[in-house]
N, CA, C and O atoms as a CHARMM CRD file, in Angstrom:
* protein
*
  356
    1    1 UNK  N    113.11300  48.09500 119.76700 PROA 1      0.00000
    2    1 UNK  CA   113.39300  49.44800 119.32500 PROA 1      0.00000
    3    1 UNK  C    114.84000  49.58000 118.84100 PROA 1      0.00000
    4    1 UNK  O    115.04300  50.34200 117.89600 PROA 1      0.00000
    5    2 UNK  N    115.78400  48.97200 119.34700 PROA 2      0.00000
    6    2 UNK  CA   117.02900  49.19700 119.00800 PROA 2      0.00000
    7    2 UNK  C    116.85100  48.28500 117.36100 PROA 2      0.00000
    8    2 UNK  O    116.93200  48.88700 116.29000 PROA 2      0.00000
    9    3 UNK  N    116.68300  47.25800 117.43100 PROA 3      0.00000
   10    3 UNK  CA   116.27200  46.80300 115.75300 PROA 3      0.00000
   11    3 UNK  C    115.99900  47.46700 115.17500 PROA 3      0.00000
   12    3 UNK  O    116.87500  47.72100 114.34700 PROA 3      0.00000
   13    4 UNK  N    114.72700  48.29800 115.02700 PROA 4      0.00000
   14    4 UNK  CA   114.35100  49.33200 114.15700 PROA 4      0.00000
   15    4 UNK  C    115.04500  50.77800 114.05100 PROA 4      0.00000
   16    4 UNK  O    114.87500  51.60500 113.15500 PROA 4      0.00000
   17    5 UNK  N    116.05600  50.90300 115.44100 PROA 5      0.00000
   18    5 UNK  CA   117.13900  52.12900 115.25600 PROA 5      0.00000
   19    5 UNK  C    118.18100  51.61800 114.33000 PROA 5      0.00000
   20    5 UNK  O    118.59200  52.49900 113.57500 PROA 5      0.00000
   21    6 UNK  N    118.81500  50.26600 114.13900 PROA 6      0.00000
   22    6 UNK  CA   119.66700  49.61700 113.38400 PROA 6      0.00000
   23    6 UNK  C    119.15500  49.92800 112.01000 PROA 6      0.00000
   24    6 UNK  O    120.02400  50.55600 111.40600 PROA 6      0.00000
   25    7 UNK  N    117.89600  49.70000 111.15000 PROA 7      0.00000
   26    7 UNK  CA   117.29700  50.02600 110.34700 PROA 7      0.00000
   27    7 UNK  C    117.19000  51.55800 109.75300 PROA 7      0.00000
   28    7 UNK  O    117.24600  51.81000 108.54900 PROA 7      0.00000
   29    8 UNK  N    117.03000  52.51000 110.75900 PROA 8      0.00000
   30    8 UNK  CA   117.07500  53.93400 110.55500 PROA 8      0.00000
   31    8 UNK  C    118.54700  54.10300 110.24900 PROA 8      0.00000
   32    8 UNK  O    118.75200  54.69700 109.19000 PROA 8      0.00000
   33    9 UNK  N    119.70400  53.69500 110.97300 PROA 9      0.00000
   34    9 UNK  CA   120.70500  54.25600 110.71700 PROA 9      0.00000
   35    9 UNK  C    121.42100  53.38300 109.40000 PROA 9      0.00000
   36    9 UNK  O    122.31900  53.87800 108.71800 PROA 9      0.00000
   37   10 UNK  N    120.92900  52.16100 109.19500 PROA 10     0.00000
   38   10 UNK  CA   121.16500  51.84800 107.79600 PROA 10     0.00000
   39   10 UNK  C    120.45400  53.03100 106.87000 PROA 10     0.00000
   40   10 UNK  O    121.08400  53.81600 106.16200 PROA 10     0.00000
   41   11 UNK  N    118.93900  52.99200 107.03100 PROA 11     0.00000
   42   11 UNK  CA   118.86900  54.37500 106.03700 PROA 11     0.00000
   43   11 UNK  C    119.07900  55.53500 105.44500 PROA 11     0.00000
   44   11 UNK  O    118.85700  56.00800 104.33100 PROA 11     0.00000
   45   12 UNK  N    119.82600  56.09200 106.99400 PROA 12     0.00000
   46   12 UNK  CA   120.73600  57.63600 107.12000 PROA 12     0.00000
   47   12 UNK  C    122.12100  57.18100 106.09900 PROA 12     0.00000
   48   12 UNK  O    122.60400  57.92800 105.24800 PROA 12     0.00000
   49   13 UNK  N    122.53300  56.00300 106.36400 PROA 13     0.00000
   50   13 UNK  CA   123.78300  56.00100 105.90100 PROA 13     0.00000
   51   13 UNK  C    124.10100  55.65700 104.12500 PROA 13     0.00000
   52   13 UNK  O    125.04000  55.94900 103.38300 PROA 13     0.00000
   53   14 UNK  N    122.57400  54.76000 103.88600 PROA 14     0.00000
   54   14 UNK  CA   122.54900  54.20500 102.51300 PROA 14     0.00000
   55   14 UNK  C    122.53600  55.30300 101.71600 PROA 14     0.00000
   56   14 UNK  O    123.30000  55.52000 100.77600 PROA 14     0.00000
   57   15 UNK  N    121.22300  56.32600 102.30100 PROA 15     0.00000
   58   15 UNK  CA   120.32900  57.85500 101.36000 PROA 15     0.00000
   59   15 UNK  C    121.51500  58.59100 100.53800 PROA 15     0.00000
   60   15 UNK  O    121.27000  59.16300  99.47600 PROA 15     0.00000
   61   16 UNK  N    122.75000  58.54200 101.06500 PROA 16     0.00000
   62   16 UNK  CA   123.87500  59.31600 100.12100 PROA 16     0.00000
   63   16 UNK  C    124.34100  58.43000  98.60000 PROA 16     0.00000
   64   16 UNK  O    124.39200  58.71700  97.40400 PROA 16     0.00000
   65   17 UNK  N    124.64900  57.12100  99.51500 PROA 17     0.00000
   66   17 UNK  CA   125.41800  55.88100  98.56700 PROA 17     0.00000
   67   17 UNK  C    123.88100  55.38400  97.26300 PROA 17     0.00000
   68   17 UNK  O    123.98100  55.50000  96.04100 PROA 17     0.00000
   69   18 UNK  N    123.20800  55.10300  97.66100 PROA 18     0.00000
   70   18 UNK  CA   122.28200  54.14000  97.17600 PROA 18     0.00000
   71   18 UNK  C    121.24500  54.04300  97.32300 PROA 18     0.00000
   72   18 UNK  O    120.82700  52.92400  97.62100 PROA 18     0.00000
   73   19 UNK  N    120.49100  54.93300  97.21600 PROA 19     0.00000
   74   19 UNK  CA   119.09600  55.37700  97.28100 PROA 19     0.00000
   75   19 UNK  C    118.19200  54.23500  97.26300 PROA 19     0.00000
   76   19 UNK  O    117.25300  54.36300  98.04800 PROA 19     0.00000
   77   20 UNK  N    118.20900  53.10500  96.55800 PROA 20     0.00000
   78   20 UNK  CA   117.48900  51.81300  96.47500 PROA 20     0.00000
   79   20 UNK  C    117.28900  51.03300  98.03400 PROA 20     0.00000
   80   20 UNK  O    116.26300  50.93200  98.70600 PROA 20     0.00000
   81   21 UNK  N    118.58500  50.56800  98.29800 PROA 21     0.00000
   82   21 UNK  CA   119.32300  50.21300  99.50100 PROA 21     0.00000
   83   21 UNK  C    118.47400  51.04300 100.80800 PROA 21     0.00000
   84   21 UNK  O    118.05300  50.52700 101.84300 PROA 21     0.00000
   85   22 UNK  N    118.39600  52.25600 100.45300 PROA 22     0.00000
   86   22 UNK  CA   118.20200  53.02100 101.61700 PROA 22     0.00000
   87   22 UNK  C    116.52800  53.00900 101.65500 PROA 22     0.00000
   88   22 UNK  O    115.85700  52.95700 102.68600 PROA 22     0.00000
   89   23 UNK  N    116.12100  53.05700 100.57400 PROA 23     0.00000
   90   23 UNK  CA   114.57600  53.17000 100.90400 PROA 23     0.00000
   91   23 UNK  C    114.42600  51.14100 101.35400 PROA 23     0.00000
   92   23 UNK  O    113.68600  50.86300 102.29700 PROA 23     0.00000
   93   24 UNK  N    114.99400  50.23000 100.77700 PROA 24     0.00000
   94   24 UNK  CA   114.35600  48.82500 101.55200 PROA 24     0.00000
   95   24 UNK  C    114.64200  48.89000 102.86900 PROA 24     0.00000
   96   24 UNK  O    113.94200  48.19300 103.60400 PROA 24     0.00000
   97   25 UNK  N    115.69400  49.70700 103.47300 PROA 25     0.00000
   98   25 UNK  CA   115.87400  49.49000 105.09200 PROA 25     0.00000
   99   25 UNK  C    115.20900  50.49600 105.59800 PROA 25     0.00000
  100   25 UNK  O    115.34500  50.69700 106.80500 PROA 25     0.00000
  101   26 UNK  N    114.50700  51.19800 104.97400 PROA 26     0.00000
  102   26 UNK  CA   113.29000  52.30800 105.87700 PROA 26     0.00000
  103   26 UNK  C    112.22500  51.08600 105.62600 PROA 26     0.00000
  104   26 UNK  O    111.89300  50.46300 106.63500 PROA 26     0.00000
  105   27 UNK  N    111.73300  50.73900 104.53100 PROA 27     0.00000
  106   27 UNK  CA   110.74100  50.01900 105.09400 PROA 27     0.00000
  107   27 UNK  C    110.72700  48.55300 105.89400 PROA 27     0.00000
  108   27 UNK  O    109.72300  47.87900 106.12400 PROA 27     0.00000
  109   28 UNK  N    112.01100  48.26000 106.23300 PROA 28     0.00000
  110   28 UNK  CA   112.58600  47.08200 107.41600 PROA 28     0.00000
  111   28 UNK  C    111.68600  47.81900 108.11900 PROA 28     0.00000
  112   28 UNK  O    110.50300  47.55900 108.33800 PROA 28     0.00000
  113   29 UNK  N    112.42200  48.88700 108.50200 PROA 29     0.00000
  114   29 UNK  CA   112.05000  49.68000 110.12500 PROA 29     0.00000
  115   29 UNK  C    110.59800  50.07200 110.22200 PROA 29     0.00000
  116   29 UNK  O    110.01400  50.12900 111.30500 PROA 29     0.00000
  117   30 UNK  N    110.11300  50.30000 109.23400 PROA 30     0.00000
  118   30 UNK  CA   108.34900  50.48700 109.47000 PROA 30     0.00000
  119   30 UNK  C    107.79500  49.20400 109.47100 PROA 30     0.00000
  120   30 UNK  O    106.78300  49.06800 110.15800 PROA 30     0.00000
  121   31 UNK  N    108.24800  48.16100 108.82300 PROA 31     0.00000
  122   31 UNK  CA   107.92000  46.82900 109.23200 PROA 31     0.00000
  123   31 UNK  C    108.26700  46.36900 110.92400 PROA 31     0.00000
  124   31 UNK  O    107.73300  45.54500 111.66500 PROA 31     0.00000
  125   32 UNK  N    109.11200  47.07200 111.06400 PROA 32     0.00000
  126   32 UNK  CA   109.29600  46.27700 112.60300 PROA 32     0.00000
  127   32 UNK  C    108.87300  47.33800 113.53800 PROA 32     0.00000
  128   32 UNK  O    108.97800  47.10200 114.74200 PROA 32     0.00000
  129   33 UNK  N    108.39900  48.50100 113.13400 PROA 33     0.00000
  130   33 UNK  CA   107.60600  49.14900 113.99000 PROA 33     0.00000
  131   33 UNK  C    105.86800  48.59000 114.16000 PROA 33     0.00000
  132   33 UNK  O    105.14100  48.32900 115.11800 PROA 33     0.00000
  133   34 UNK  N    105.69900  48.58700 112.48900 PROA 34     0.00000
  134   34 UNK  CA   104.42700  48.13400 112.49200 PROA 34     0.00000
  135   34 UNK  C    104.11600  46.42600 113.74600 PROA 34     0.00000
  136   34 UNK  O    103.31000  46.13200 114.62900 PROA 34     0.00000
  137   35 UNK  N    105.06300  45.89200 113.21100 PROA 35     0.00000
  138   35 UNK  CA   105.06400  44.38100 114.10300 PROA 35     0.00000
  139   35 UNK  C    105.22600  44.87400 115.65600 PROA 35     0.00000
  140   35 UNK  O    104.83900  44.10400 116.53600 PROA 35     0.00000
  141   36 UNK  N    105.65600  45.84100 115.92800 PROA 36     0.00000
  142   36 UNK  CA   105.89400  46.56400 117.51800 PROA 36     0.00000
  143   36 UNK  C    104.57800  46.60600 118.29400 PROA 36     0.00000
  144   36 UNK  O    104.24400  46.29100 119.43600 PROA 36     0.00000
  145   37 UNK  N    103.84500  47.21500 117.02400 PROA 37     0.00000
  146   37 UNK  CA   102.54200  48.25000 117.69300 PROA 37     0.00000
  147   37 UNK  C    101.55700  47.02800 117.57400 PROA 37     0.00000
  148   37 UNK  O    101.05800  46.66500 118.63900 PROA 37     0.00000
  149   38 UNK  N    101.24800  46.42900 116.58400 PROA 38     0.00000
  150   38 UNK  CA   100.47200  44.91200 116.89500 PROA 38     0.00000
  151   38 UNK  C    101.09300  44.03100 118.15200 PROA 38     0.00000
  152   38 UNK  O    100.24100  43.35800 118.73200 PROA 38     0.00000
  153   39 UNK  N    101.63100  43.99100 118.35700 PROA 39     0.00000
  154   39 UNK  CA   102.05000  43.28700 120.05000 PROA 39     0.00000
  155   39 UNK  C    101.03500  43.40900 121.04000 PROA 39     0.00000
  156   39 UNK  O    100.36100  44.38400 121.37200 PROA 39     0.00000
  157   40 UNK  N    101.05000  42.37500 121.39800 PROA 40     0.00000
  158   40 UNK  CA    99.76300  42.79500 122.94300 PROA 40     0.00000
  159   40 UNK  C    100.23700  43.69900 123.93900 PROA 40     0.00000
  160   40 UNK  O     99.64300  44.63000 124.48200 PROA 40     0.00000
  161   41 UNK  N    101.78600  43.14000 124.14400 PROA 41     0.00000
  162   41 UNK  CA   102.26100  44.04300 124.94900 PROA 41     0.00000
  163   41 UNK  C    102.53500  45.20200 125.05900 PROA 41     0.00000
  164   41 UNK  O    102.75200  45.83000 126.09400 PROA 41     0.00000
  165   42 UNK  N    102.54200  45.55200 124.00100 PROA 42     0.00000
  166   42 UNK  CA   102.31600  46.73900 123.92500 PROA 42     0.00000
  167   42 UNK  C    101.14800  47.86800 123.62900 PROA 42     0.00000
  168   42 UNK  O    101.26600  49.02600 123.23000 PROA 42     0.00000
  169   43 UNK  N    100.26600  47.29000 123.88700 PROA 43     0.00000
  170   43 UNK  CA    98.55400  48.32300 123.86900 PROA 43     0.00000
  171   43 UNK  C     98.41200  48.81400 124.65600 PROA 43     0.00000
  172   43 UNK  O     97.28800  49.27800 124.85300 PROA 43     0.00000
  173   44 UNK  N     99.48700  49.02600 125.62900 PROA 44     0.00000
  174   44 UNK  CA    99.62400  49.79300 126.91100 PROA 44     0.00000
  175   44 UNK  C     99.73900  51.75400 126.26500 PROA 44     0.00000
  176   44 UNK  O    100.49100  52.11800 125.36000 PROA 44     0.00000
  177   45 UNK  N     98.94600  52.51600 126.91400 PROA 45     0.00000
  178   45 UNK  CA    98.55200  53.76700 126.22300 PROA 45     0.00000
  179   45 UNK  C     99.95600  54.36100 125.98200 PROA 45     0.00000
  180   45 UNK  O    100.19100  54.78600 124.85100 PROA 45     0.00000
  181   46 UNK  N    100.73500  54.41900 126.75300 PROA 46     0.00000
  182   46 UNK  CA   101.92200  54.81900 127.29100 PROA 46     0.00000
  183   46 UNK  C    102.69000  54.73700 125.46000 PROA 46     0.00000
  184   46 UNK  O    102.93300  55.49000 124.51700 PROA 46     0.00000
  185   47 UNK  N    102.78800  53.54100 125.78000 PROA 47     0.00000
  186   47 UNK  CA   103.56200  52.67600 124.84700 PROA 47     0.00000
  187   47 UNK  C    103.29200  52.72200 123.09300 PROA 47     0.00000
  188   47 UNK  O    104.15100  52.92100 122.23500 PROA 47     0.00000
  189   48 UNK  N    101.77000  52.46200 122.88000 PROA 48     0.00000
  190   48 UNK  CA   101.06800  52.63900 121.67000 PROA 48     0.00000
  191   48 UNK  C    101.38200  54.06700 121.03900 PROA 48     0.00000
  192   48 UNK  O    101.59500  54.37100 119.86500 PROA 48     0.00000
  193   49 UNK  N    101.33200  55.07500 122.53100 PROA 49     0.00000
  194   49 UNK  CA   101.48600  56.44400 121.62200 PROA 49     0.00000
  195   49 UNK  C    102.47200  56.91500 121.23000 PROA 49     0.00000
  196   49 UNK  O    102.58200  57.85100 120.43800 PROA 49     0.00000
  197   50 UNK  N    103.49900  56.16500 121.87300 PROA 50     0.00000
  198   50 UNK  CA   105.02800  56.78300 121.66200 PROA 50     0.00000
  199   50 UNK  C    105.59200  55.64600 119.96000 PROA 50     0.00000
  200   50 UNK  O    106.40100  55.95300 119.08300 PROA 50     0.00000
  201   51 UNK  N    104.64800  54.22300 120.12400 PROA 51     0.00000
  202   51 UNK  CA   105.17300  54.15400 118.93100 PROA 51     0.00000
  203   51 UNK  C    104.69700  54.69100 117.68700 PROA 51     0.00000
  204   51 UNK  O    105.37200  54.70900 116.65700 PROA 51     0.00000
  205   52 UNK  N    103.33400  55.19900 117.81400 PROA 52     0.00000
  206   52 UNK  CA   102.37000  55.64900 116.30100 PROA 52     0.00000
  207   52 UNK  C    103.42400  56.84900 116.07600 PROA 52     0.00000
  208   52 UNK  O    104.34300  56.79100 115.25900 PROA 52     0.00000
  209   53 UNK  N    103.09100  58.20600 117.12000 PROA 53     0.00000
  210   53 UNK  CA   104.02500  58.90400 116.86800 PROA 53     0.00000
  211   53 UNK  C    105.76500  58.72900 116.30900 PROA 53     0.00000
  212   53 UNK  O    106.24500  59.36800 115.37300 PROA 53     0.00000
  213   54 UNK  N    106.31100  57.97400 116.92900 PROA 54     0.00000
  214   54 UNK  CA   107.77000  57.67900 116.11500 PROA 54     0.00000
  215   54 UNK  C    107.18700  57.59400 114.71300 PROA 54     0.00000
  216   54 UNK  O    107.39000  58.53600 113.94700 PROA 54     0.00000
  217   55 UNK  N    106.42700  56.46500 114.28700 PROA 55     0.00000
  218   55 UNK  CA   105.97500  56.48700 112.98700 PROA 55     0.00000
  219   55 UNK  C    105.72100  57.20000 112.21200 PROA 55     0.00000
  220   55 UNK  O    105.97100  57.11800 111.01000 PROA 55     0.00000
  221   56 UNK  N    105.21000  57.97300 112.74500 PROA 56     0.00000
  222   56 UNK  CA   104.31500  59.19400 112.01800 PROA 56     0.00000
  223   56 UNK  C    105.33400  60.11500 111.56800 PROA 56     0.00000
  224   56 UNK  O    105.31200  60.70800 110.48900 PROA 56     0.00000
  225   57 UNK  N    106.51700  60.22700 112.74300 PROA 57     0.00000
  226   57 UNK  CA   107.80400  61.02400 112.50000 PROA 57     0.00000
  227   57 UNK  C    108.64600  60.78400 111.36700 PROA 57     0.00000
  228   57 UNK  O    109.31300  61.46000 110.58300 PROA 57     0.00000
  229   58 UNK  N    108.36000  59.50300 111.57600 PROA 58     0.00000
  230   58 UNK  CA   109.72200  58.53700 110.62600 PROA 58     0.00000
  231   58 UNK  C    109.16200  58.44000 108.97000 PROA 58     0.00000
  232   58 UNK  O    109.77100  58.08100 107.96200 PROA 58     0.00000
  233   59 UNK  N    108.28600  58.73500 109.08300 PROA 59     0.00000
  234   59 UNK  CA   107.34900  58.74800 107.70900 PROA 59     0.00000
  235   59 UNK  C    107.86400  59.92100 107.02800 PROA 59     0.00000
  236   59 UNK  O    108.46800  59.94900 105.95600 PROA 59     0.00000
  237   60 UNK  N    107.38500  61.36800 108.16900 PROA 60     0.00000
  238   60 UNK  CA   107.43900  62.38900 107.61800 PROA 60     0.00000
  239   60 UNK  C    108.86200  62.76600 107.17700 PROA 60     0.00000
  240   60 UNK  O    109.16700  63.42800 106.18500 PROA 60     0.00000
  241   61 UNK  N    109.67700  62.22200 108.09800 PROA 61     0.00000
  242   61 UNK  CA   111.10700  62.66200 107.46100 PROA 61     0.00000
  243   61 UNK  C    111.50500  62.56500 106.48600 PROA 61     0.00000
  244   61 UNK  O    111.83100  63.28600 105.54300 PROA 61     0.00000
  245   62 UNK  N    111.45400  60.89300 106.91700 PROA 62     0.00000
  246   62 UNK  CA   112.05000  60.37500 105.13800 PROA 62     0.00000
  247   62 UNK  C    110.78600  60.42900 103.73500 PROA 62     0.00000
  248   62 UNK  O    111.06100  60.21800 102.55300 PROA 62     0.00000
  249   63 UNK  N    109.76200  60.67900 104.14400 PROA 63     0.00000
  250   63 UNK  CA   109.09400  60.69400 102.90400 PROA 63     0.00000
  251   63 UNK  C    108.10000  61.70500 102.44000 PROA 63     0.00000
  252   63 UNK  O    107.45700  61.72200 101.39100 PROA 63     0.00000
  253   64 UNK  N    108.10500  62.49200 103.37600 PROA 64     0.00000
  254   64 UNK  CA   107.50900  63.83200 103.10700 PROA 64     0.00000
  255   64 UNK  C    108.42000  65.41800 102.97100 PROA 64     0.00000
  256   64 UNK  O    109.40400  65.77200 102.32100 PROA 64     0.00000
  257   65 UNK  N    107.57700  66.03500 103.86700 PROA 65     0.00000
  258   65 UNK  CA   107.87300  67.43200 104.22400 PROA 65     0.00000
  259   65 UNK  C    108.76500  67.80500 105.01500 PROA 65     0.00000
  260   65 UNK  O    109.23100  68.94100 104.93900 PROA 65     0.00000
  261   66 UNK  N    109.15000  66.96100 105.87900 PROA 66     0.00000
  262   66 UNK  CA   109.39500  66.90200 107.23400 PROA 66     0.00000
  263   66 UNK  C    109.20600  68.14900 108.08400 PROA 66     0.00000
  264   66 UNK  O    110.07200  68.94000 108.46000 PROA 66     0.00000
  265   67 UNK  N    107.95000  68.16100 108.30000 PROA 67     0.00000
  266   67 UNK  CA   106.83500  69.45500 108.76600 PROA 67     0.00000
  267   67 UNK  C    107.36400  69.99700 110.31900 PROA 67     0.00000
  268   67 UNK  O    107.34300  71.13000 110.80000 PROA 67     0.00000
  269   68 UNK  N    108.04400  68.15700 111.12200 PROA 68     0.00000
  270   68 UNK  CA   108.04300  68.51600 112.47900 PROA 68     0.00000
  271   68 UNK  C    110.01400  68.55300 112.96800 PROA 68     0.00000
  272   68 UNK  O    110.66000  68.23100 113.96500 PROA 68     0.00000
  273   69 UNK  N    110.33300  69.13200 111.61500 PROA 69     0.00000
  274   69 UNK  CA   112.06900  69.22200 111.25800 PROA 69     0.00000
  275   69 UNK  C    112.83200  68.52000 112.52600 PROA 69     0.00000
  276   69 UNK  O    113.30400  68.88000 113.60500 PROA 69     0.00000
  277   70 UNK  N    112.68000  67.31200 111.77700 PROA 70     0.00000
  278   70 UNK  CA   113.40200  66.12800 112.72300 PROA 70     0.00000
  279   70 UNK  C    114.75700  66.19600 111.89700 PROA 70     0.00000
  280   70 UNK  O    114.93700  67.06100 111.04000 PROA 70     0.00000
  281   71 UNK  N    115.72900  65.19000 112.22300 PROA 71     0.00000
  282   71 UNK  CA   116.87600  65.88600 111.21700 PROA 71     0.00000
  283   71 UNK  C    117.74700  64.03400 111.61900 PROA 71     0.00000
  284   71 UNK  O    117.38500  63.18400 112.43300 PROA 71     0.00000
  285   72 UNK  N    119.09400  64.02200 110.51100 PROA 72     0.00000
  286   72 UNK  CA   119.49700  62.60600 110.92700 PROA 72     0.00000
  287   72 UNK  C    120.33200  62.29600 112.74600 PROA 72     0.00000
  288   72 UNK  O    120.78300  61.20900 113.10600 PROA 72     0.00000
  289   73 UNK  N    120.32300  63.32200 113.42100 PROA 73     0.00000
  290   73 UNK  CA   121.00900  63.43000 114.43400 PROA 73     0.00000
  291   73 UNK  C    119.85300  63.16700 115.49600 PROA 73     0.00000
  292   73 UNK  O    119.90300  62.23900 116.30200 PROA 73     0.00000
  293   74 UNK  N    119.06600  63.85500 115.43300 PROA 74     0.00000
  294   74 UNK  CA   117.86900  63.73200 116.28800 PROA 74     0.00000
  295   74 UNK  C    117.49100  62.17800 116.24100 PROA 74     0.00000
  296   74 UNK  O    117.41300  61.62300 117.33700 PROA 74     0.00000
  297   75 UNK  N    117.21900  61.31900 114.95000 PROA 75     0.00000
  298   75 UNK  CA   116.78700  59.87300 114.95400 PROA 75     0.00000
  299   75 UNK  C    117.75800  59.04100 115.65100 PROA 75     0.00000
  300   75 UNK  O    117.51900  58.09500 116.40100 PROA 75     0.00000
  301   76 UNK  N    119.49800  59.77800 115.11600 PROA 76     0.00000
  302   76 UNK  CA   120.20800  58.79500 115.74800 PROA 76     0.00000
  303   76 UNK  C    120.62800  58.73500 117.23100 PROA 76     0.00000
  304   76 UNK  O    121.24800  57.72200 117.55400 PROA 76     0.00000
  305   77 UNK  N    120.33000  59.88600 118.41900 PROA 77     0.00000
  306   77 UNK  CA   120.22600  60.06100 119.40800 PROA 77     0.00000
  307   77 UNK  C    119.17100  59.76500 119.79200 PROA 77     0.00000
  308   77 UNK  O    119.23600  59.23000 120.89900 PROA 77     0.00000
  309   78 UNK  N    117.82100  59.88900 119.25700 PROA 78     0.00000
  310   78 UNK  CA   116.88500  58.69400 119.84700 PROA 78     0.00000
  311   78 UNK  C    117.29100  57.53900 120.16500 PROA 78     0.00000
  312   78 UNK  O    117.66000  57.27900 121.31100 PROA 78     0.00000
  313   79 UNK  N    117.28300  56.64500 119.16400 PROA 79     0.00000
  314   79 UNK  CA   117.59100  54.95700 118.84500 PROA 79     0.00000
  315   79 UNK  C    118.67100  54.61100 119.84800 PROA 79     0.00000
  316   79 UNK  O    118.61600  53.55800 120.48200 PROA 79     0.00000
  317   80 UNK  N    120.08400  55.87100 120.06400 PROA 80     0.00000
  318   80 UNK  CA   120.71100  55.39700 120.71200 PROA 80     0.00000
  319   80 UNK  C    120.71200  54.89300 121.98800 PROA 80     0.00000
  320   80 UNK  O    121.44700  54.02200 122.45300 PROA 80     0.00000
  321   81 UNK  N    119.60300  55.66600 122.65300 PROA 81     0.00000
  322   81 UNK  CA   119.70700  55.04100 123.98800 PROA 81     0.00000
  323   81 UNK  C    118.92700  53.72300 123.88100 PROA 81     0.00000
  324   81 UNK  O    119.51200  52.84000 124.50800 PROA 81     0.00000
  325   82 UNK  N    118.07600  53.40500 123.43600 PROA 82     0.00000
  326   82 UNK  CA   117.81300  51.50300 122.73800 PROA 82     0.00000
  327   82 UNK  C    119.05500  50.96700 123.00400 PROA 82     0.00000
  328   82 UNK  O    119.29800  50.36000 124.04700 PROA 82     0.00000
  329   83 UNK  N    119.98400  51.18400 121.98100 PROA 83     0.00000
  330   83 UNK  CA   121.06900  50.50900 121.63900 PROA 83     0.00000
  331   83 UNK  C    121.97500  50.41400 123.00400 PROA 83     0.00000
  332   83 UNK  O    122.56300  49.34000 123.13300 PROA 83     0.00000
  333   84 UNK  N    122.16200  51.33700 123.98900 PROA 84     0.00000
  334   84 UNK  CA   122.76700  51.51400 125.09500 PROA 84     0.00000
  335   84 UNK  C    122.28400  50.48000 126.14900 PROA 84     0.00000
  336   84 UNK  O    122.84700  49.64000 126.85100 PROA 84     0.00000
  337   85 UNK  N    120.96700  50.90700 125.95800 PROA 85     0.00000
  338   85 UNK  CA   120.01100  49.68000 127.25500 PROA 85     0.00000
  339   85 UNK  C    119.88000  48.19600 126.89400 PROA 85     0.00000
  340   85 UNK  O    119.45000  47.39000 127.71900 PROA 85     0.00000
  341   86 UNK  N    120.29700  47.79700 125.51300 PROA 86     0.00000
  342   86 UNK  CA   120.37200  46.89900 125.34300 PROA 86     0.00000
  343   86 UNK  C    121.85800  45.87900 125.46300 PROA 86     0.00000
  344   86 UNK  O    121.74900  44.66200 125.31600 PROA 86     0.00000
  345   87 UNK  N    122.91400  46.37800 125.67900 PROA 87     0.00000
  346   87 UNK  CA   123.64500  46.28800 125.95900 PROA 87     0.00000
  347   87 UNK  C    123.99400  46.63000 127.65500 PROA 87     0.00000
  348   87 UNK  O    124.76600  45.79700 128.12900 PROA 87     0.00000
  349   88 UNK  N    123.77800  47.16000 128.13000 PROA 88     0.00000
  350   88 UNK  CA   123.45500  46.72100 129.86200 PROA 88     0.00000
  351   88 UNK  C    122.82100  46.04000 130.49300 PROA 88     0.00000
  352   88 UNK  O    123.05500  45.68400 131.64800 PROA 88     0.00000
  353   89 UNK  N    121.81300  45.72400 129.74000 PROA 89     0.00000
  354   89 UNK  CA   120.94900  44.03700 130.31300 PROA 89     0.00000
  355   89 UNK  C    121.41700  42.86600 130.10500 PROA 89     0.00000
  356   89 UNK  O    120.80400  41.87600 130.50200 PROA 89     0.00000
């Protein structure tokens, strides 16, 4: 998860500079979500639902409506605690 937060916040940061740039590192991060949710280990209900949903989120933001007004602060305070726990282990 922190990989694919690395990916989001490349995208937050590219979307101003370089629109090209920014859409290949959104689809990094749906690539490494998608590779998340195929995992065995993770078909755990718990787990499966929290990643479809991120997806579903991460879709709508950057490529829709954004219906469920997620915003770039909200993604990057998600991801962050990834990034936190990964660095204490």
């Amino acid at each position: 998860m922190a990989n694919i937060g690395s990916e989001i916040q490349r995208t937050i940061n590219w979307r101003k500079k370089n629109l090209e740039y920014s859409k290949l590192a959104f689809e990094r991060a749906l690539e490494l979500i998608d590779l998340t949710i195929t995992d065995k280990k993770n078909q755990k209900r718990g787990r499966l639902k929290e990643l479809l949903r991120t997806r579903e989120l991460l879709v709508d933001y950057f490529c829709f409506d954004n219906i469920y007004k997620t915003s770039d602060k909200i993604w990057q305070n998600y991801f962050l605690a990834f990034n936190y726990a990964t660095r204490i282990c």
